[in-house]
Each structure stands twice: as C-alpha cells, then as structure tokens.
C-alpha positions as CSV (number, residue, x, y, z in Angstrom):
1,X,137.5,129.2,112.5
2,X,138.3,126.9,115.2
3,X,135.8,125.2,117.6
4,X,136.4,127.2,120.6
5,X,135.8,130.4,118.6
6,X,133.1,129.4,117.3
7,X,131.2,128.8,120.2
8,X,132.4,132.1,121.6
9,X,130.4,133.6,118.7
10,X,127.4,131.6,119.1
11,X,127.6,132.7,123.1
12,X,127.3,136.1,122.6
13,X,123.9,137.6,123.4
14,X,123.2,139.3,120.0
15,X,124.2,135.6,118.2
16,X,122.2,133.7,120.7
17,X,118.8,135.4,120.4
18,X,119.2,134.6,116.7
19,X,120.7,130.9,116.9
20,X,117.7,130.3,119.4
21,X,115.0,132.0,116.9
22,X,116.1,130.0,114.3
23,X,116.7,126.5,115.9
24,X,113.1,127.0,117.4
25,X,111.7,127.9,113.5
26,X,113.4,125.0,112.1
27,X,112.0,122.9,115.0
28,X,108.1,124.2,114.3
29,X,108.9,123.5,110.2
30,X,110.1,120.0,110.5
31,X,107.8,119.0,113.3
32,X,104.4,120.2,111.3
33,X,106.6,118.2,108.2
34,X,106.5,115.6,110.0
35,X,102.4,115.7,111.5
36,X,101.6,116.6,108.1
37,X,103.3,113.5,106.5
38,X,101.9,111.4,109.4
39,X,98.1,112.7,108.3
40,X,98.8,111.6,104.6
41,X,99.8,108.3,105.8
42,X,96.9,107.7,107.6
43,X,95.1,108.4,104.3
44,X,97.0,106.1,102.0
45,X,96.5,103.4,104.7
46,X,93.3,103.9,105.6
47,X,91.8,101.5,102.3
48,X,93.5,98.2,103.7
49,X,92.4,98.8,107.6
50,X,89.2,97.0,107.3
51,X,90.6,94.2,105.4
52,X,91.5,92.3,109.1
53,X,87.4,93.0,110.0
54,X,86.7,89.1,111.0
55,X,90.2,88.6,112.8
56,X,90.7,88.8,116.5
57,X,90.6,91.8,118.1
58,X,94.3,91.9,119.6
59,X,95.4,91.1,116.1
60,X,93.3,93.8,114.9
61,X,94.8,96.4,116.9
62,X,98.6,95.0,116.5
63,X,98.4,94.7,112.8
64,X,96.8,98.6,112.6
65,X,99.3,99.7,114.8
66,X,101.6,98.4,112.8
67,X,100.7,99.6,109.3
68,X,100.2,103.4,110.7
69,X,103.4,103.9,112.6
70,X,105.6,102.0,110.8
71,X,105.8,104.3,107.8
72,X,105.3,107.3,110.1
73,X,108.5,106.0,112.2
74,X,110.5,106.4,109.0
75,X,109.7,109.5,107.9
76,X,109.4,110.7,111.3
77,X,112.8,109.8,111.6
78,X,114.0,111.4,108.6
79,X,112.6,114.8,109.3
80,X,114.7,114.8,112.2
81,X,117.8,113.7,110.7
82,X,117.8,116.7,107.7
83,X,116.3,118.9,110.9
84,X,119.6,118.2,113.2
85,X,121.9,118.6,110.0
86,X,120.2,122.3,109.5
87,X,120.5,123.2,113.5
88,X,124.4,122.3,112.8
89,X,124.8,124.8,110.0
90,X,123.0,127.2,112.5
91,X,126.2,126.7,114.6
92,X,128.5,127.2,111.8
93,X,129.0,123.6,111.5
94,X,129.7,122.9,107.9
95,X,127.1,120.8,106.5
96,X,128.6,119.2,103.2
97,X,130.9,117.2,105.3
98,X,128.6,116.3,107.7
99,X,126.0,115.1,105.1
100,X,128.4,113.1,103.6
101,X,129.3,111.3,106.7
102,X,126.0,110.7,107.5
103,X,124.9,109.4,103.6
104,X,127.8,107.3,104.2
105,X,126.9,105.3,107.4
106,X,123.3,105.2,106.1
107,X,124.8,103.5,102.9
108,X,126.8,101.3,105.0
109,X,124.4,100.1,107.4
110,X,121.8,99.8,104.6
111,X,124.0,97.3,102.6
112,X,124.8,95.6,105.4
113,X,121.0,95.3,106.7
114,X,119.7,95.3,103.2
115,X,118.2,91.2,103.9
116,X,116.6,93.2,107.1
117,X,114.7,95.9,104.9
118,X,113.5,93.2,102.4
119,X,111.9,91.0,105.1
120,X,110.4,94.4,106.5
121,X,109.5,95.3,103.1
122,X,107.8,91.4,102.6
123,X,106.3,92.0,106.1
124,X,104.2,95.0,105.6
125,X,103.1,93.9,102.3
126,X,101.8,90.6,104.1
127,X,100.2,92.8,106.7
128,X,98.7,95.2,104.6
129,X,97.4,92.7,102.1
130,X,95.8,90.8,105.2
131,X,97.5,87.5,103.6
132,X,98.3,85.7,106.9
133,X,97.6,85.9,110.9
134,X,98.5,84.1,113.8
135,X,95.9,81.3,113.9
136,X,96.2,80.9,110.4
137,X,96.3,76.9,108.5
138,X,99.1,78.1,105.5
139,X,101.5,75.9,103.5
140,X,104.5,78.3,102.3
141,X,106.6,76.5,99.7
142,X,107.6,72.9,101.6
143,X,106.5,74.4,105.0
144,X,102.6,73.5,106.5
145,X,101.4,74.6,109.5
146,X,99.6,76.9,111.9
147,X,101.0,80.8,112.0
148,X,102.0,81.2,115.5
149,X,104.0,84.4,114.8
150,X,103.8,87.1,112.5
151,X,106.2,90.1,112.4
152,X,108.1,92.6,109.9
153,X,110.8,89.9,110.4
154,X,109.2,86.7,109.7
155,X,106.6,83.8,109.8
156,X,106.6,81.3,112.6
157,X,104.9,77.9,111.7
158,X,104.0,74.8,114.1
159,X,103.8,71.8,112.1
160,X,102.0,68.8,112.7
161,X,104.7,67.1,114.7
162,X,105.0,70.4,116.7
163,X,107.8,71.4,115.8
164,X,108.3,75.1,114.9
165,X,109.7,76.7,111.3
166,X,111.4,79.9,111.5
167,X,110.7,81.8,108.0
168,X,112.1,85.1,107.0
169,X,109.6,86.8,104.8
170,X,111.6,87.6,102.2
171,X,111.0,83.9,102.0
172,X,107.3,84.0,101.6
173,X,106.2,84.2,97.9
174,X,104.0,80.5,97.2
175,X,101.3,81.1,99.8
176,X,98.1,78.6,100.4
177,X,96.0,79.3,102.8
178,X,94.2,76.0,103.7
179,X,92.3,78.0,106.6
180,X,91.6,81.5,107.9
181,X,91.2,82.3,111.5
182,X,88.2,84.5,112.0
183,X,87.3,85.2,115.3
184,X,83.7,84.4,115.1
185,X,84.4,80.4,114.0
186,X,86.4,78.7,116.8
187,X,88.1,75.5,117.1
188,X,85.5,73.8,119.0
189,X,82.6,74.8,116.8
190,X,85.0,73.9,114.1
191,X,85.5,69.9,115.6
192,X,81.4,69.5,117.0
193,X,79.8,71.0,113.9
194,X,82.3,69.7,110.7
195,X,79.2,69.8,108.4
196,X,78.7,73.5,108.8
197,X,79.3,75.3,105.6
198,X,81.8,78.0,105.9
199,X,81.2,81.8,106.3
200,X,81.4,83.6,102.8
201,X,84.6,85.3,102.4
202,X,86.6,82.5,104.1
203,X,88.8,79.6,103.0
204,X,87.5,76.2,103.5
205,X,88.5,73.8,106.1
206,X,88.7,70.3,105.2
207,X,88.4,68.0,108.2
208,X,89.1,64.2,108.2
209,X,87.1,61.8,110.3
210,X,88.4,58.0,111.2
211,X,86.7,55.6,107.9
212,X,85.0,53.6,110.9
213,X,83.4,57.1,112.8
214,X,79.6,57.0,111.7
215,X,77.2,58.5,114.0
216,X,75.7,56.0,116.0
217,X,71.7,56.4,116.5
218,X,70.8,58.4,119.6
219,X,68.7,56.0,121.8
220,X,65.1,57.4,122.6
C-alpha cells in the first residue's frame, strides 16, 4: 500500500474516529507509565536525599534536582519513544523496520557517546553517594584542590597556584577528602578559631600557622 493510500484510509471518518481513540489510549497508558515509573524513582532515591543535610542550600537543591529527574528524564524519554513507535503502527506504518532503524541510531550514538554515559554514570554515583561538592578540599589521584564545579560531566579543581583542572569523572576513582564544606563552618570562622574541634561527621581540616606566629599577650 503506498503512502498516499494510506493516508486516504486513515482520513476517512469511520478510520479516524478509531485512529484518534487509540492514539489518545496509547497516550493515557504510556503517560501514567511514565508518572508511575517517576513515583518509584522517587522512592528508590529518596534514602540518599538527606545525605547532603550540612551542605549549602543551593547545592542542596541542585544536587536533589538532579538525582530525581535525571533517571526520570530517561525513562520519561523512553516511554515516549516505544509510545511514537506504536502511534506509527496505528497509521499502518510498519513497525519492524522502524524499530530497527531506531535500535540502530541508538546503538550508533551510544558507542559513539559511550565515554559520555560513563562520566554520567561516575557523576550520579558521586552525587548520590554525597562524595564531593563545590567548596570541597579533595585530592583525586595527582590533582589537589578546591571543587569549584561538579556536574554529570566532571570535576573542576582550583589548585593552589590557581590554576584550574578539568577532570572527567570517569576519571575519579582515588578520592581524599582533606575537607568538607558544610554550610554551618565558614572560612572565616575556619582562619579566627583554628583550635576549634571539628563538627562530628566531618573531615578534619589541618591548618598551618608561620613557626614564628605565637599569640602575643593581650595588654591589660
């Protein structure tokens, strides 16, 4: 059946009642599919959230963002693809050709992307696991610095010479953390008070004073 013939058929009143009754069902099944797979994920995530409970609160609400919609993007994603294949074989499309097609490009574009999906793959682990945030004092392998960027892509470090190393995270795997940034301990009460003991829960900071910086006596 050729194209043009075939979208004679669909035209016709009889066929089009149908075609629109069954696009709009297949619609409503992959769309609750979809909610339905977005409610589990929230579930499954839902043990890690409070892991980031003494970071800043913009990093809070990025990482969380991040660990719910990622996985929800995905599937999301693939509902829609097998949902558009099915509306075609509505049409009279035919499907096995089509499927193949589409396996094919995702095959493609997945080897070809595959270093992509591993850093992604690194990255959410990282976030989920709450092992590094911007802020952060880390050595990874040769690297030490401060995290100045964290993404599903990479790590960005600034180095005591200020100069800035660009790590994919596939890269990651020898982590020290040398000091957390929590958003109740700052910087300045970090430099003022150096003999306060640190919060439970959080990595030590090890700060060096000059050999000849003894506290002179405050004068009554």
């Amino acid at each position: 059946m050729s194209f043009r013939n075939l979208i004679a058929n669909n035209l016709k009143l009889e066929n089009l009642v149908f075609t629109a009754l069954h696009v709009i069902f297949i619609a409503i099944v992959f769309e609750f599919l979809a909610w339905w797979l977005g409610r589990r994920i929230d579930r499954w995530v839902t043990p890690v959230i409070p892991a980031d409970s003494g970071r800043e609160h913009h990093w809070r609400t990025r990482r969380r963002t991040l660990l719910r919609q990622t996985p929800k993007l995905i599937t999301r994603s693939l509902c829609y693809t097998i949902a558009v294949i099915l509306v075609f074989e509505v049409f009279g499309v035919p499907v096995l050709p089509l499927s193949i097609g589409v396996g094919a490009i995702v095959l493609l574009f997945g080897s070809a992307f595959l270093p992509l999906l591993r850093d992604a793959g690194q990255g959410y682990a990282l976030l989920a696991e709450d092992t590094l945030a911007p802020g952060d004092v880390v050595q990874i392998g040769e690297h030490r610095g401060t995290i100045e960027k964290l993404t599903l892509r990479g790590v960005w470090l600034r180095d005591e010479g200020g100069c800035v190393h660009a790590l994919s995270n596939r890269s990651v795997q020898d982590v020290i953390v040398l000091q957390r940034n929590q958003e109740s301990v700052s910087t300045d009460e970090l430099m003022m008070a150096p003999a306060k003991s640190a919060r439970p829960g959080t990595a030590s900071a090890t700060l060096n004073t000059p050999a000849n910086g003894a506290r002179k006596p405050l004068k009554g």
